[in-house]
VEXLUM-444756 format. One record per residue (C-alpha): residue number from 1; x, y, z. Coordinates in nm, 2 decimals, decimal comma. Layout:
BEGIN
 num     xx     yy     zz
 NUM      X      Y      Z
...
END
This chain:
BEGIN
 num     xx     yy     zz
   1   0,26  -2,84  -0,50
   2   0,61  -2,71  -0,49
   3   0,69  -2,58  -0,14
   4   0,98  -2,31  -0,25
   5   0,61  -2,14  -0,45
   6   0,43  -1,90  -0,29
   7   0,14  -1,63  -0,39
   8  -0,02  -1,35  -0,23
   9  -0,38  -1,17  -0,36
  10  -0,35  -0,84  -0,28
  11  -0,69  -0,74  -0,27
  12  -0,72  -0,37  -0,29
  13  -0,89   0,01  -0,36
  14  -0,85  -0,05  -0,74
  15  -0,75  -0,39  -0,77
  16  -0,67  -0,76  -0,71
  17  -0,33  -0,84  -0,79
  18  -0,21  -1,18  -0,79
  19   0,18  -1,27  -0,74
  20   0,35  -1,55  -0,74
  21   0,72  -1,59  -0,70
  22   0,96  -1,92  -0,69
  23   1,28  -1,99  -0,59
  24   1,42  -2,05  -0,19
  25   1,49  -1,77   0,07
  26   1,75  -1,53  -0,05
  27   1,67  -1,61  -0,42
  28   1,56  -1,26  -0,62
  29   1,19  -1,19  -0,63
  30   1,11  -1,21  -0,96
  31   0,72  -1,32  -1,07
  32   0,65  -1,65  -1,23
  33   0,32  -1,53  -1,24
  34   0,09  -1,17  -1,22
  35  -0,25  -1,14  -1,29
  36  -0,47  -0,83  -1,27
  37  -0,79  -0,76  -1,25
  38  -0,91  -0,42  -1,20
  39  -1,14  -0,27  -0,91
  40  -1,29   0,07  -0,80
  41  -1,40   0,02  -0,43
  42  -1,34   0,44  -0,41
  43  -1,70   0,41  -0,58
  44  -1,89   0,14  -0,38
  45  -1,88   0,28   0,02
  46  -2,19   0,43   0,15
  47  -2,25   0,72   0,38
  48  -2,14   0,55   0,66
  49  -1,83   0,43   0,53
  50  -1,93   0,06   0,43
  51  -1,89  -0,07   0,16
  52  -2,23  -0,17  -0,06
  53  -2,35  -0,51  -0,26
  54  -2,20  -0,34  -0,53
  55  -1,86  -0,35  -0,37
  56  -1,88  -0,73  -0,26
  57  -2,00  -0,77  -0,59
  58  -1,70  -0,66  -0,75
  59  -1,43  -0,79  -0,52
  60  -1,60  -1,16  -0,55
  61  -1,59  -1,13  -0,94
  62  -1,24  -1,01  -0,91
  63  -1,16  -1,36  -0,68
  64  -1,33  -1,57  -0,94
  65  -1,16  -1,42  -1,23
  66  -0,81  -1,44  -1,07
  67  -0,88  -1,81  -0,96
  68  -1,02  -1,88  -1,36
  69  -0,70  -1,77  -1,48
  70  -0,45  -1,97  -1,23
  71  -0,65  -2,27  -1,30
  72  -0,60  -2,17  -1,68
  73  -0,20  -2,12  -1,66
  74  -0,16  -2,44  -1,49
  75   0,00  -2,28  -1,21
  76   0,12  -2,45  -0,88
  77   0,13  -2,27  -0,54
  78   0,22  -2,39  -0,24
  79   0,20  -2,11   0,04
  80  -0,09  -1,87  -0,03
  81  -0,22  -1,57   0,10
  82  -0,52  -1,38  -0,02
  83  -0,55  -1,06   0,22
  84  -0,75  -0,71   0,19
  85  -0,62  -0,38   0,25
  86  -0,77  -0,06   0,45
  87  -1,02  -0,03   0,15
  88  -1,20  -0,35   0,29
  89  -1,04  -0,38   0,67
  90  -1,12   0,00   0,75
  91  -1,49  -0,07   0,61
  92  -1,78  -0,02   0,91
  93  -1,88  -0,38   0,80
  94  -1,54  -0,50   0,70
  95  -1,66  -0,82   0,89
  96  -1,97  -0,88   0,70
  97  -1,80  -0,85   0,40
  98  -1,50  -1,12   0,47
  99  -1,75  -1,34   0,56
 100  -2,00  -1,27   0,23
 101  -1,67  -1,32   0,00
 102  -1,60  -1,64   0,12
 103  -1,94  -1,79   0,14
 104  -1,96  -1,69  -0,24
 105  -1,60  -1,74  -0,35
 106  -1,45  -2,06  -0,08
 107  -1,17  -1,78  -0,02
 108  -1,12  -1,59   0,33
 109  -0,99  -1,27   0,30
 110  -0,73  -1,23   0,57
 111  -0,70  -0,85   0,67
 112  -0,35  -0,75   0,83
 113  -0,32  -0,43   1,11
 114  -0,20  -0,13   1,02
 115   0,09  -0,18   1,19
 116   0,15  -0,51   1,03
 117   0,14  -0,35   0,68
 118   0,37  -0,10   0,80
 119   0,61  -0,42   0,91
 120   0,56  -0,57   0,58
 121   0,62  -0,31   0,40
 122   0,97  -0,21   0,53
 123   1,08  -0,50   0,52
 124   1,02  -0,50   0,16
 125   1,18  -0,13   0,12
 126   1,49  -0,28   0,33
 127   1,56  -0,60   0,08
 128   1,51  -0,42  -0,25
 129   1,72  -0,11  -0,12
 130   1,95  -0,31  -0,01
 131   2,03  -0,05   0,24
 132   2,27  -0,12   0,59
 133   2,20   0,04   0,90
 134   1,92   0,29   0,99
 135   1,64   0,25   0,68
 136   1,28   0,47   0,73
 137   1,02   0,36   0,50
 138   0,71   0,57   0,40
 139   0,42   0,45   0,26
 140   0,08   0,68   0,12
 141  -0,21   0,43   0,04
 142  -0,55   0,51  -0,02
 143  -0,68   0,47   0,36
 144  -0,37   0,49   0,59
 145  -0,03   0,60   0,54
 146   0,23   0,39   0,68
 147   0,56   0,46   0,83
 148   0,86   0,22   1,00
 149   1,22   0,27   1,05
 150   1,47   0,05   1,22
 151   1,82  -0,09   1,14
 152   1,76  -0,48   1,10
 153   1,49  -0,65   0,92
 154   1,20  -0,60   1,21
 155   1,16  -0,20   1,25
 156   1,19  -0,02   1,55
 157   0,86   0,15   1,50
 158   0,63   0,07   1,29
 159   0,28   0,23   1,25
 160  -0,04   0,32   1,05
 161  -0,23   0,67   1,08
 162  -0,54   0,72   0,87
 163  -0,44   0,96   0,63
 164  -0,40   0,82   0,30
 165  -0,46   0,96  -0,03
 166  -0,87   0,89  -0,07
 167  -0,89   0,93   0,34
 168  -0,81   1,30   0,32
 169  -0,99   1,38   0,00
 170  -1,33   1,21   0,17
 171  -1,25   1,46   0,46
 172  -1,18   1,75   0,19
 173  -0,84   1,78   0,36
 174  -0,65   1,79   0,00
 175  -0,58   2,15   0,03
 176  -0,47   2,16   0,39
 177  -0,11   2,09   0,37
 178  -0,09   2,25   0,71
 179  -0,30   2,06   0,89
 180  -0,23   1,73   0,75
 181   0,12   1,76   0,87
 182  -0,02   1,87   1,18
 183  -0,25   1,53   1,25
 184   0,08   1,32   1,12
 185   0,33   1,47   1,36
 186   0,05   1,48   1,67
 187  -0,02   1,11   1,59
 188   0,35   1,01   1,69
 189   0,54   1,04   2,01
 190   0,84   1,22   2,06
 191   1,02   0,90   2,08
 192   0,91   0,75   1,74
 193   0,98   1,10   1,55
 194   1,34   1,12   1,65
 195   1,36   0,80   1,51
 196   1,19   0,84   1,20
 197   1,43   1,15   1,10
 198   1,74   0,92   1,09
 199   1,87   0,65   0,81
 200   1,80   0,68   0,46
 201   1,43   0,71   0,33
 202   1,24   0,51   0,10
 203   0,89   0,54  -0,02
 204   0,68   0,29  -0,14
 205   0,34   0,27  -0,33
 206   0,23   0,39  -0,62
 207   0,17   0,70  -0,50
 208   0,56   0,79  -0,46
 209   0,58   0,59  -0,78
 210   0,32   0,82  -0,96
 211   0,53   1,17  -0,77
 212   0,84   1,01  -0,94
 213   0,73   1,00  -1,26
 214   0,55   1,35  -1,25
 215   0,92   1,50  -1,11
 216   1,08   1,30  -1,39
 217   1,34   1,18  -1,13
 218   1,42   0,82  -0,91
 219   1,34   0,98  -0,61
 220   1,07   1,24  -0,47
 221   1,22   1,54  -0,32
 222   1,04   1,83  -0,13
 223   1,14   2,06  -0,39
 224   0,97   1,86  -0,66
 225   0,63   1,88  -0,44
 226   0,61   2,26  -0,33
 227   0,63   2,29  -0,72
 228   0,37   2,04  -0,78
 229   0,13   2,05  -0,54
 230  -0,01   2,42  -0,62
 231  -0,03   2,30  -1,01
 232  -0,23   1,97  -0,93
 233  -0,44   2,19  -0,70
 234  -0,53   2,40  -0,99
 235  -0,59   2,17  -1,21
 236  -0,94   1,93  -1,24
 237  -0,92   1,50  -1,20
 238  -0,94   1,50  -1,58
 239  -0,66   1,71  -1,65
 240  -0,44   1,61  -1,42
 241  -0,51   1,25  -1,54
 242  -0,33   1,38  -1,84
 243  -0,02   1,38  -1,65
 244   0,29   1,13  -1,62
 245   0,24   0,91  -1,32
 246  -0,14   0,94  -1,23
 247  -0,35   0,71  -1,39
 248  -0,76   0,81  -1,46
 249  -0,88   0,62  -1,13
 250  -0,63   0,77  -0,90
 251  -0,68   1,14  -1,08
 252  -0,90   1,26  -0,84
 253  -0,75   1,17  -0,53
 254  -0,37   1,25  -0,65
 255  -0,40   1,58  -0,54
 256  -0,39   1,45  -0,14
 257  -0,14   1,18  -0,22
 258   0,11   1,44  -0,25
 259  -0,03   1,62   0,04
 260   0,01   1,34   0,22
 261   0,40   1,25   0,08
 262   0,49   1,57   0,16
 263   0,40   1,57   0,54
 264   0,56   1,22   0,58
 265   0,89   1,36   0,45
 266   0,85   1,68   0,65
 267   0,74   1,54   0,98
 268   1,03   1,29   0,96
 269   1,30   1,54   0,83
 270   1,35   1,39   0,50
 271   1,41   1,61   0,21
 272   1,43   1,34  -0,07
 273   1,32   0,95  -0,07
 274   1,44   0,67  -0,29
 275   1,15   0,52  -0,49
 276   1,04   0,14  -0,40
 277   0,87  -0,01  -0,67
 278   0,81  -0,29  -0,34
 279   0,59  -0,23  -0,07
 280   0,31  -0,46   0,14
 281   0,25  -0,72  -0,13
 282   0,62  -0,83  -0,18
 283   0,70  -0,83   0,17
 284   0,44  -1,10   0,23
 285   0,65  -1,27  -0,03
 286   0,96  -1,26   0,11
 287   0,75  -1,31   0,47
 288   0,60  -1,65   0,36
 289   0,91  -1,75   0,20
 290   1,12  -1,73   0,48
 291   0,88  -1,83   0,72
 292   0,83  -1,53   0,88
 293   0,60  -1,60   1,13
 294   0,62  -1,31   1,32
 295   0,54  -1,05   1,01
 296   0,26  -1,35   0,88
 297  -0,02  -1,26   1,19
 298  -0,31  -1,23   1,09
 299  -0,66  -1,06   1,24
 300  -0,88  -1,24   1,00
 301  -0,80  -1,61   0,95
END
């Protein structure tokens, strides 16, 4: 095993993506190898919010496919972490289903705070931006939204509210622009929002990705949203899946992914966000890399 190799699983809503990266700290982050298999965990949670066989079905054959393939390429890794987003950590037997995945698979999903995503995350926006002084990262994901800002690579505040894109469309909150801003700016002290308005802003996830690509621009900019948000609103999953940016699967929850960009931009006085094509995943990379101990805690070892 080479020790400058290192992998993360990213086990998530929709998929498990496998990264690898080589090279020693400070060396670009480009992929020696990416493998993707496909998931929809939006389909396999039950009344009570946890998630069914079916779901632990999927994310084991997802493990053994990934693992088939590595073993396939030939491919060497020397630190590895497979971890689970909010789909499976938010889960009301998130435990249960850790332990079920690794009794079939050998592999332990490790499941990172909210806050620890948040970490990860700006540290990634930070290193590709490659931005000095005051930096405030926004992230929408499926369960939580994220947000950090600081001026160094470990944020000032960093924190997770539970608010993301499938979240607020489970609560039928994707037409309450209002009221989602509302919860996001209640959620954070007085403190923490006075920070959050200064630096330059950079979103990450695919959702700001997806808003990108819909405003035909690098960056996301209020504008762009009070234009589109009424149109998706009008418009059904299937025909807004016809869109640039939003894929089939994420159709019918895109609506509230721009809800939700557009209260993190207003609660934190940002009219316009660069667009990080890094978020969680690649700061683990550069995390495990540089032996970042401190951004590497885990809850589930």
């Amino acid at each position: 095993m080479r020790e400058d190799t290192v992998g993360v699983l990213d086990v998530g809503c929709f998929s498990a993506h496998l990264v690898v990266v080589a090279g020693k700290s400070g060396a670009p982050l480009y992929p020696v190898h990416s493998d993707k298999v496909r998931l929809r965990l939006d389909r396999s949670y039950d009344a009570d919010g946890c998630l069914t066989e079916e779901g632990v079905d999927a994310i084991t054959a997802a493990i053994t496919s990934v693992r088939r393939r590595v073993r396939r390429a030939g491919m060497p890794v020397g630190r590895f972490v497979p971890f689970a987003t909010s789909s499976v950590r938010d889960a009301g037997n998130a435990d249960e289903v850790v332990r079920e995945v690794e009794r079939r698979t050998g592999m332990t999903l490790r499941t990172f705070t909210g806050a620890q995503e948040a970490e990860l995350a700006y540290l990634a926006a930070r290193r590709w931006s490659g931005q000095q002084g005051r930096l405030t990262m926004l992230d929408v994901g499926g369960g939580t939204v994220e947000l950090a800002t600081g001026s160094a690579d470990q944020p000032q505040v960093a924190t997770s509210l539970p608010y993301g894109a499938r979240a607020l469309t489970t609560l039928g909150l994707a037409h309450r622009e209002d009221l989602v801003e509302d919860l996001i700016r209640d959620a954070l002290t007085d403190r923490d929002l006075a920070a959050l308005h200064r630096g330059r802003a950079v979103g990450c996830s695919k959702v700001f990705g997806g808003l990108a690509k819909l405003a035909g621009h690098h960056t996301v900019r209020v504008t762009d949203l009070d234009r589109w948000i009424p149109r998706l609103a009008a418009l059904s999953a299937r025909r807004r899946a016809k869109l640039p940016g939003i894929s089939r699967h994420r159709a019918n929850q895109s609506l509230a992914g721009a809800v939700a960009a557009r209260a993190l931009m207003e609660v934190t006085g940002h009219d316009a966000v660069a667009v990080s094509p890094w978020s969680t995943t690649e700061g683990l990379l550069l995390a495990l890399r540089e032996h970042r101990s401190e951004l590497v805690r885990t809850d589930a070892a």
